[in-house]
N, C-alpha and C positions, 0 to 999 in steps of 0.2 A: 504494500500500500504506500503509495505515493502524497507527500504533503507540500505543502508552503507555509513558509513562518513568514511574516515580513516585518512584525512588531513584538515587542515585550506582552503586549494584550495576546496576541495569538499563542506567544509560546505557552501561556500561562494556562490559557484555555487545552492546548493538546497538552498537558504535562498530567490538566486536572481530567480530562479525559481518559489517559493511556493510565493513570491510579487508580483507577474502577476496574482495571482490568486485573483478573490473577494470575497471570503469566507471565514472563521475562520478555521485556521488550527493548529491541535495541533503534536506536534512530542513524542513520548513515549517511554520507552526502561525502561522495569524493571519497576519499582513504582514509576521513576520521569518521569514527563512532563514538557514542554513548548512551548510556540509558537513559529512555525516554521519557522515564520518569521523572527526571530529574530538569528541575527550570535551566539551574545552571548548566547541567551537560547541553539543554537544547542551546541556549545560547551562546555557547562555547563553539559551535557548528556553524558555517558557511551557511546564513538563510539566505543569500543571493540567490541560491541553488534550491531543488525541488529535497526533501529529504524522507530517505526511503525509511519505512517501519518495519521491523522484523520482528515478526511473532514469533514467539519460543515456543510453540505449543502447538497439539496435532489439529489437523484440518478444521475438526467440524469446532472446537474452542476456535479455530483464528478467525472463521466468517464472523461466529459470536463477538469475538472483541473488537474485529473492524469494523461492525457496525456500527458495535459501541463509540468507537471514537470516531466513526462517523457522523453519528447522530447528533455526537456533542461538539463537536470540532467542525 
């Protein structure tokens, strides 16, 4: 799942999103990572760029949690 941050509002909103979820999530963009849980790691990240979510968990949990932070993101 593919995202956009472009302000401190947005990272705030996907960070409180991706904490409702029970699975290990990582955010990606270019050759760094961090957990996407975390305000600080997203903003530590290239938001010029699109930043990819990676769900730690099996199928039918990641449709569930990308919903999730669909819904709310």
């Amino acid at each position: 799942m593919k995202v956009m941050v472009s302000n401190m509002t947005e990272a705030r909103r996907l960070t409180e999103a991706t904490n409702l979820c029970d699975c290990p999530i990582d955010a990606v963009t270019g050759s760094r990572s961090c957990d996407a849980k975390s305000l600080l790691g997203i903003l530590s990240l290239d938001i010029t760029n699109e930043i990819e979510l990676v769900f730690h968990c099996d199928e039918k949990d990641k449709e569930k949690y990308e919903n999730i932070v669909s819904d709310r993101y």
